[in-house]
C-alpha positions as CSV (number, residue, x, y, z in Angstrom):
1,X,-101.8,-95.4,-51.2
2,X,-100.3,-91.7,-51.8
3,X,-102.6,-89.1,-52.8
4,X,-100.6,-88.7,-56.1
5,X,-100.6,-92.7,-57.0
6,X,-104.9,-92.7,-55.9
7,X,-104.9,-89.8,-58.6
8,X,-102.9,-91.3,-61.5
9,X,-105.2,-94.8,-60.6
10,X,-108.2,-92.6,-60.8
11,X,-107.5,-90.8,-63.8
12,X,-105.5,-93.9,-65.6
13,X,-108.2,-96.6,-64.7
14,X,-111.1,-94.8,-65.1
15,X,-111.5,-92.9,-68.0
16,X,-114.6,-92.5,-69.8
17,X,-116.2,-93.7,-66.1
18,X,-118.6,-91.0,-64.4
19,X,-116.9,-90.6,-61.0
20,X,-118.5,-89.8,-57.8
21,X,-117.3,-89.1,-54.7
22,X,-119.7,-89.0,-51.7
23,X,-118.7,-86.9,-48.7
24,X,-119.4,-86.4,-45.0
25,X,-117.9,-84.9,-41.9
26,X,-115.7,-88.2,-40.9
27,X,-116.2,-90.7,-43.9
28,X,-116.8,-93.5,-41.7
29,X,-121.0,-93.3,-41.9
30,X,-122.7,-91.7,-44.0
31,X,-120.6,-90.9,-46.9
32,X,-119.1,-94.8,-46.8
33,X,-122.7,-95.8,-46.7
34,X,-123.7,-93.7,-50.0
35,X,-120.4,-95.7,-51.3
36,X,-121.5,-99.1,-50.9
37,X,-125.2,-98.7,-51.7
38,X,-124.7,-97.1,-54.7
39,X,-122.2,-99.3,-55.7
40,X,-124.8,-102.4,-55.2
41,X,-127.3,-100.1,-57.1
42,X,-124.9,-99.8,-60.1
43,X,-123.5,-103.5,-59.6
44,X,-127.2,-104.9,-59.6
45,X,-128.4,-102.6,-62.8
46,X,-125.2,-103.5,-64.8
47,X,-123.4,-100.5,-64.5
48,X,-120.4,-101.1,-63.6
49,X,-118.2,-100.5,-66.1
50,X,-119.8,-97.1,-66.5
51,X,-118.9,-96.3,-62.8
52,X,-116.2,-95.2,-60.3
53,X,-117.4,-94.1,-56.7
54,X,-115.5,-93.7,-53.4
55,X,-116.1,-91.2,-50.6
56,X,-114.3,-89.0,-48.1
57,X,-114.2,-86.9,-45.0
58,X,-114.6,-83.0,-44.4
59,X,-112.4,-83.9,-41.5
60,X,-109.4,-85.1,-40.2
61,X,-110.9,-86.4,-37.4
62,X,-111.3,-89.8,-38.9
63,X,-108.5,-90.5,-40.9
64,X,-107.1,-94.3,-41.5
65,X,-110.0,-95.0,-39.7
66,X,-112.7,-98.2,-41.0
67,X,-116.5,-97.9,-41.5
68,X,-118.4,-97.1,-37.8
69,X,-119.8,-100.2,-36.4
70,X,-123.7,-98.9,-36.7
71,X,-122.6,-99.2,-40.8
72,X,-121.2,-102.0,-40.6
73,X,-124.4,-103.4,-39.1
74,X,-126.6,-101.9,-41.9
75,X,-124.1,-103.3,-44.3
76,X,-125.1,-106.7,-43.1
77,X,-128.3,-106.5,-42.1
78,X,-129.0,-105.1,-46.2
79,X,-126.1,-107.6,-47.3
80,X,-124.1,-104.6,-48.6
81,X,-121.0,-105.7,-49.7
82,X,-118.0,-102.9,-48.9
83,X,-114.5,-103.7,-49.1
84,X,-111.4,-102.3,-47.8
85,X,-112.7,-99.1,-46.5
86,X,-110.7,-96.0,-44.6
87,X,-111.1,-93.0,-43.8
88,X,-109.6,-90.0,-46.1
89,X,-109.9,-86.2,-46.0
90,X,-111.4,-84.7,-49.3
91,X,-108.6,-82.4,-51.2
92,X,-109.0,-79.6,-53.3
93,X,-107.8,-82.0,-56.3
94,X,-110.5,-84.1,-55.6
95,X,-112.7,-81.5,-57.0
96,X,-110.9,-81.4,-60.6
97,X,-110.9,-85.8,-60.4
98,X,-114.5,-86.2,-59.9
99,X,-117.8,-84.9,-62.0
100,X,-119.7,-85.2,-58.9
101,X,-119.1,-84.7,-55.2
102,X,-122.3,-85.1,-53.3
103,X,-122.9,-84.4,-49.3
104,X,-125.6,-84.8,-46.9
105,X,-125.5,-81.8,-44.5
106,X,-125.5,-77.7,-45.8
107,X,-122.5,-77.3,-42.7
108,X,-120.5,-80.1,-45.0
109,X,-121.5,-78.7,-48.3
110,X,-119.8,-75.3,-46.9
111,X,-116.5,-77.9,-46.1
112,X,-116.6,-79.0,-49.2
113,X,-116.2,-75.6,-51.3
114,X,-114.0,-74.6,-48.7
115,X,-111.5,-77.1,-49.5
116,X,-112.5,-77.2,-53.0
117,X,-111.6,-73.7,-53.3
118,X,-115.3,-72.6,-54.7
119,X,-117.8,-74.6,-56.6
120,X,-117.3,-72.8,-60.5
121,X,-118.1,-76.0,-62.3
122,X,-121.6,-76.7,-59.6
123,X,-120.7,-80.4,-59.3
124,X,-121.1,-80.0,-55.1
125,X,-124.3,-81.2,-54.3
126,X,-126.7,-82.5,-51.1
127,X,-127.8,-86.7,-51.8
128,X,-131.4,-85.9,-51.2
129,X,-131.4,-83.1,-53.9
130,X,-131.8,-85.5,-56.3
131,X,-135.0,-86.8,-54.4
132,X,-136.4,-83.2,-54.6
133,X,-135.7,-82.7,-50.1
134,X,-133.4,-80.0,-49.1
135,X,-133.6,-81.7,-46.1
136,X,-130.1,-83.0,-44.7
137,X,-129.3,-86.7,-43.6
138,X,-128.6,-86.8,-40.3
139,X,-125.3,-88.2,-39.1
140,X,-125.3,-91.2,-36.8
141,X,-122.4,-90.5,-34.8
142,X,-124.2,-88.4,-32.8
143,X,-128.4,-89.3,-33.5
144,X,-127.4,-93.1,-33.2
145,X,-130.2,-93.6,-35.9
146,X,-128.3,-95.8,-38.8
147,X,-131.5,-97.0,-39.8
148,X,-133.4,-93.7,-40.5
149,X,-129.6,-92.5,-42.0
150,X,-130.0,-95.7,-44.5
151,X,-133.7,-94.9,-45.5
152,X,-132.4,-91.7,-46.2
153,X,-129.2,-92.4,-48.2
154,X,-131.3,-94.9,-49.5
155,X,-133.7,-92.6,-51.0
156,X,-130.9,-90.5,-52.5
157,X,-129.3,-92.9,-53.9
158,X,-132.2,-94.2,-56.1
159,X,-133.1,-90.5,-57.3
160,X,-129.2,-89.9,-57.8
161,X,-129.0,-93.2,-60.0
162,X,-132.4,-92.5,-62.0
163,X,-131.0,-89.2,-62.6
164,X,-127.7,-90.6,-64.2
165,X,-129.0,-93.5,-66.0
166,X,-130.9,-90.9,-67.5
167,X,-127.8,-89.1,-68.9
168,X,-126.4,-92.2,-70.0
């Protein structure tokens, strides 16, 4: 899909939704992770509806590519369901599209308002804020950890959730 058609389907289909896009260096591990479990989290709770979530790179290193394998093994070890995953690179209209775009590292954060062109509106954020850590998640790619990566994004995601069903 076109970066101009994903827009019009984001802004046409999805109005009135509270979109979030999560974010890492090559959106094939942790930010695709944060994707699909909070997705489950907002499937399981009802929430759909209320919802719109994808995720993308800081990178072009990635691109087109699908989830990484270590993922794809948490995905089905958790039964996560993900669907039709690939890689993209975050633009600076992504910024305007979404009311949230949430990281896991400070060197991606700095990406992020990079491309974004500055951060006026304060919607760039790190996952485990919301858990009251500064710490970073590390990426996978390079520790090999997915499982301490998914207790992490984990723990994010639940804060993150409580913290918007709260402003529901």
């Amino acid at each position: 899909m076109d970066k101009k058609r994903r827009f019009e389907k984001i802004r046409d289909e999805k109005p009135g939704k509270i979109k979030i896009l999560m974010v890492c260096h090559g959106n094939i591990c942790r930010s695709p992770m944060a994707q699909f479990v909070l997705q489950q989290m907002v499937d399981e709770r009802g929430l759909t509806a209320q919802f719109y979530i994808d995720s993308a790179a800081t990178s072009t290193e990635e691109i087109g590519n699908g989830i990484h394998y270590g993922t794809m093994d948490i995905f089905r070890k958790y039964h996560i369901p993900c669907t039709g995953h690939r890689a993209r690179q975050m633009t600076r209209r992504d910024y305007d599209e979404y009311d949230y775009l949430i990281d896991m590292d400070d060197a991606n954060i700095r990406n992020m308002t990079r491309i974004a062109g500055g951060d006026p509106q304060h919607k760039i954020h790190k996952l485990l804020e919301y858990a009251g850590s500064s710490r970073a998640i590390a990426d996978p790619w390079y520790t090999g950890e997915f499982e301490i990566t998914y207790a992490d994004v984990l723990e994010g995601c639940r804060a993150f959730l409580e913290y918007l069903e709260a402003r529901l």
